[in-house]
C-alpha positions as a Markdown table, in Angstrom:
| # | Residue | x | y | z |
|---|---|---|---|---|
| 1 | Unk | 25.3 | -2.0 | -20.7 |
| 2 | Unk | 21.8 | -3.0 | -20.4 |
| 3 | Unk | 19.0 | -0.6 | -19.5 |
| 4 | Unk | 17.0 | -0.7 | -16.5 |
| 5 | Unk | 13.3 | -2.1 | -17.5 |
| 6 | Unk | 10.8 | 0.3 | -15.6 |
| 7 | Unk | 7.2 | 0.6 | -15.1 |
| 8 | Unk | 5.0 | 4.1 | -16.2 |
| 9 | Unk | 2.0 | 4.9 | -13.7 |
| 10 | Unk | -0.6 | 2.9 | -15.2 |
| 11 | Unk | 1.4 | -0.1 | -14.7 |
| 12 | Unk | 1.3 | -0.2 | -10.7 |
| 13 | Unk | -2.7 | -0.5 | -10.4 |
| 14 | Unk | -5.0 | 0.0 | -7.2 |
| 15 | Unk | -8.2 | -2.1 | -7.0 |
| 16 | Unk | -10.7 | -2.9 | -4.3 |
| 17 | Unk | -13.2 | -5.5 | -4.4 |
| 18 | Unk | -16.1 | -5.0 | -5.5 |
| 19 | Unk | -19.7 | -6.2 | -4.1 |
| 20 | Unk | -19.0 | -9.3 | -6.3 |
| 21 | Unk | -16.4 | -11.6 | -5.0 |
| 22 | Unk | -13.4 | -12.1 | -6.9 |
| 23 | Unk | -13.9 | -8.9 | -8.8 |
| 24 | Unk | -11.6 | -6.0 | -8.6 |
| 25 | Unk | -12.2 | -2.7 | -9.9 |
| 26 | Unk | -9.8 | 0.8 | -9.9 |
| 27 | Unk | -10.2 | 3.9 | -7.8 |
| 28 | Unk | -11.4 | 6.6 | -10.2 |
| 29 | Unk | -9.7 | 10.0 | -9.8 |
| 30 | Unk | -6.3 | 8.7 | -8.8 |
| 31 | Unk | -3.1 | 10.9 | -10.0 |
| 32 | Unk | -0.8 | 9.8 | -7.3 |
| 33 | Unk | -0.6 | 6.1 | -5.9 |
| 34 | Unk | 2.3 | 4.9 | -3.1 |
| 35 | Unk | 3.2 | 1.6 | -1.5 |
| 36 | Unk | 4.9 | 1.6 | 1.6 |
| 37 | Unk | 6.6 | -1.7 | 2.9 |
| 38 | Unk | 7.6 | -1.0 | 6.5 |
| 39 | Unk | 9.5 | -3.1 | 9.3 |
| 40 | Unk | 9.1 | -2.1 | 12.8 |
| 41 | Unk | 12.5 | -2.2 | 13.9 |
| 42 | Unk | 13.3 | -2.8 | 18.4 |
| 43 | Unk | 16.7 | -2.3 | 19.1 |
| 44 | Unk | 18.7 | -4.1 | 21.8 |
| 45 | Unk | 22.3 | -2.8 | 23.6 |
| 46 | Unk | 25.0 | -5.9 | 23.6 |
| 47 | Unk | 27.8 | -5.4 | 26.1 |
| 48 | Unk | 31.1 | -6.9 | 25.6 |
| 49 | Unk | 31.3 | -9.6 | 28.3 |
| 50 | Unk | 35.5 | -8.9 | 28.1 |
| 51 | Unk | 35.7 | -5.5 | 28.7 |
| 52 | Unk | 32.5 | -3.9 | 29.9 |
| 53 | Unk | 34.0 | 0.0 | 29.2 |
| 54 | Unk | 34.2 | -0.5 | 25.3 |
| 55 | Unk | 30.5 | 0.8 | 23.7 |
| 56 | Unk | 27.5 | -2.0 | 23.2 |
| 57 | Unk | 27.1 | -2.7 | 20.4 |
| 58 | Unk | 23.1 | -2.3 | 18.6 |
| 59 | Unk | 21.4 | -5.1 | 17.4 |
| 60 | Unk | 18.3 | -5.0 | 15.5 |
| 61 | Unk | 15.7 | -7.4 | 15.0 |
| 62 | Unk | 12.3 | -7.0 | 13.2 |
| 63 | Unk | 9.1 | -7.1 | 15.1 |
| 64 | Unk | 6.4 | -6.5 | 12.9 |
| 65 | Unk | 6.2 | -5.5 | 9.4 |
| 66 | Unk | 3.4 | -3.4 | 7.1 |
| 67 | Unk | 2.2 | -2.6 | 4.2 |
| 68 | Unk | 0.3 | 0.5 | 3.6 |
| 69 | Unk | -1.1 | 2.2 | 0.8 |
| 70 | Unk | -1.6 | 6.3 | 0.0 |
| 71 | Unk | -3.2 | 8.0 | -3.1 |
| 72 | Unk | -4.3 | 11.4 | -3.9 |
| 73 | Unk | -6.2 | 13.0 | -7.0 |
| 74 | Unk | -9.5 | 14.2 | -7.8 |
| 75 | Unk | -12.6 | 13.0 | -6.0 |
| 76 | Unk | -14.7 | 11.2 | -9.0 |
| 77 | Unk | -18.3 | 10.7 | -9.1 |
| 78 | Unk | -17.4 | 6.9 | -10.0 |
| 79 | Unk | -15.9 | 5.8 | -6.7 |
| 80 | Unk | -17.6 | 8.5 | -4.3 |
| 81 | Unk | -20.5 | 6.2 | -2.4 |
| 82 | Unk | -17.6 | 3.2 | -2.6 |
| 83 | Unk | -14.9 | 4.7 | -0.7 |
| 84 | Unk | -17.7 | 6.6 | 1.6 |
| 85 | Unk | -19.3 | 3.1 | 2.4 |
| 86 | Unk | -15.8 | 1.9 | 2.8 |
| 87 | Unk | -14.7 | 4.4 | 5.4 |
| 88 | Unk | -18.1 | 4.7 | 7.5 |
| 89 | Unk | -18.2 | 0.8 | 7.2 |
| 90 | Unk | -15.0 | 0.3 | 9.5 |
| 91 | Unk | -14.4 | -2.9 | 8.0 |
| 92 | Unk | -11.8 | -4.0 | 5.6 |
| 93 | Unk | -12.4 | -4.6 | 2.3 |
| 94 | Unk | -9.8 | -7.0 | 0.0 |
| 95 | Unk | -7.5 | -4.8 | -1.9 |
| 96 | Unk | -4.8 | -5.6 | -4.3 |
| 97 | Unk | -1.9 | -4.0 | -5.8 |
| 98 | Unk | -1.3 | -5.2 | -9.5 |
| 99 | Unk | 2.3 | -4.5 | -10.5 |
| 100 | Unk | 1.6 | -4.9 | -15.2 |
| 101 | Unk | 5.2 | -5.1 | -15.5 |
| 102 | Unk | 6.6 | -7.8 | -13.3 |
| 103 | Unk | 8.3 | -10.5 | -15.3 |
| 104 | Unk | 6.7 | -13.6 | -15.2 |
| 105 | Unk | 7.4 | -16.1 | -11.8 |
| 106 | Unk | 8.0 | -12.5 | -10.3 |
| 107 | Unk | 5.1 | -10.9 | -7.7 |
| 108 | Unk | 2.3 | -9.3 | -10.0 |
| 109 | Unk | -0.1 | -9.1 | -7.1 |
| 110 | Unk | 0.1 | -8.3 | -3.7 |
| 111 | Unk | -3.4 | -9.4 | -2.3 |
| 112 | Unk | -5.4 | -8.8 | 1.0 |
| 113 | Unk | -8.0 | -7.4 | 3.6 |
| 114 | Unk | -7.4 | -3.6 | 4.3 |
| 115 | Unk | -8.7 | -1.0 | 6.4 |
| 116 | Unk | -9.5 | 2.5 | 4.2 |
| 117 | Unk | -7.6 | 4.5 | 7.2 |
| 118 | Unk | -8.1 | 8.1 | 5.8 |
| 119 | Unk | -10.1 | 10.2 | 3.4 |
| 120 | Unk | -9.4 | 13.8 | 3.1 |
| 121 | Unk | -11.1 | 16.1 | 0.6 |
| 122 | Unk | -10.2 | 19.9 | -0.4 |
| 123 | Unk | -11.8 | 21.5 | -2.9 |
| 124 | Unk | -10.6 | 25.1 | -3.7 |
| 125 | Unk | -12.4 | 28.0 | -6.1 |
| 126 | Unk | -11.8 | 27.1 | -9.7 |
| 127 | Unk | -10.2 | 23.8 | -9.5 |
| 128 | Unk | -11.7 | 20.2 | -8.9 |
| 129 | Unk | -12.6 | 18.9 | -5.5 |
| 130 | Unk | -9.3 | 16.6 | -4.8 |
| 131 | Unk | -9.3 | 13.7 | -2.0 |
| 132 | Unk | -6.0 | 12.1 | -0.1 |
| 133 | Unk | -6.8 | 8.5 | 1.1 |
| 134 | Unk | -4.4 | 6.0 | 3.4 |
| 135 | Unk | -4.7 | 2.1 | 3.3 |
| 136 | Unk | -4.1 | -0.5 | 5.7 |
| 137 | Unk | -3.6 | -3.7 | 4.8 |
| 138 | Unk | -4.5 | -6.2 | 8.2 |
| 139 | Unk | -2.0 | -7.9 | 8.1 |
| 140 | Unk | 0.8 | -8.6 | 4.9 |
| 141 | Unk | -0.9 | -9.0 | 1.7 |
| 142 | Unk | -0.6 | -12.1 | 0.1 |
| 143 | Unk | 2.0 | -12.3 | -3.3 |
| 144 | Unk | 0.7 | -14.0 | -6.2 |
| 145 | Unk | 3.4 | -14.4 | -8.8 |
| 146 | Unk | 2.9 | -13.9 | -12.6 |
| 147 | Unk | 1.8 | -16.8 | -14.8 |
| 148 | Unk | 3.2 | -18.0 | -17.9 |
């Protein structure tokens, strides 16, 4: 039987753009990192045309699919005045999801303009102030696959 090849936390990396185009630096602080692929489902009810008492049958189709982004950890000096410039900006900035461990031909990056949705601190007596933040991508990130 052949083992299942995984990935440890520092293989699925966060970056954001920085003021230079093209380069792409981490979040500081991070501990916790998700990606969420989503499709917006509508539903539909199909009759049967032969025998209208039997129950419709559901059908599915997608109408719109996401990608979004969450993280939570400590609040580091090193990305403090990017993520607030980011947030009171309202724009998107280009993010990308760098996945170390994809083989190669498979996606390593998933690329694109995102909105910083949320930042929430806390900071409690005796522990380090910590900081939840949601992504948005605008739209579905471009996948880049692995090179040779």
């Amino acid at each position: 039987m052949a083992k299942a090849a995984t990935a440890n936390f520092h293989q699925m990396v966060l970056e954001v753009e920085t003021d230079t185009p093209g380069t792409y630096a981490k979040l500081c602080g991070l501990t916790s990192r998700g990606v969420n692929r989503q499709h917006n489902m509508q539903t539909s009810e199909v009759p049967d045309c032969d025998d209208e008492s039997l129950p419709a049958a559901v059908e599915r189709a997608v109408q719109s699919s996401e990608v979004t982004i969450s993280g939570s950890g400590v609040w580091a000096a090193q990305s403090h005045e990017t993520m607030l410039d980011w947030w009171y900006s309202g724009a998107t900035k280009n993010v990308r999801i760098r996945h170390v461990n994809a083989l190669v031909g498979d996606t390593e990056y998933e690329t694109g303009p995102a909105y910083l949705a949320s930042i929430s601190n806390q900071a409690e007596r005796g522990t380090k102030v910590t900081a939840e933040i949601a992504i948005e991508f605008d739209g579905l990130p471009t996948r880049t696959p692995k090179a040779a």
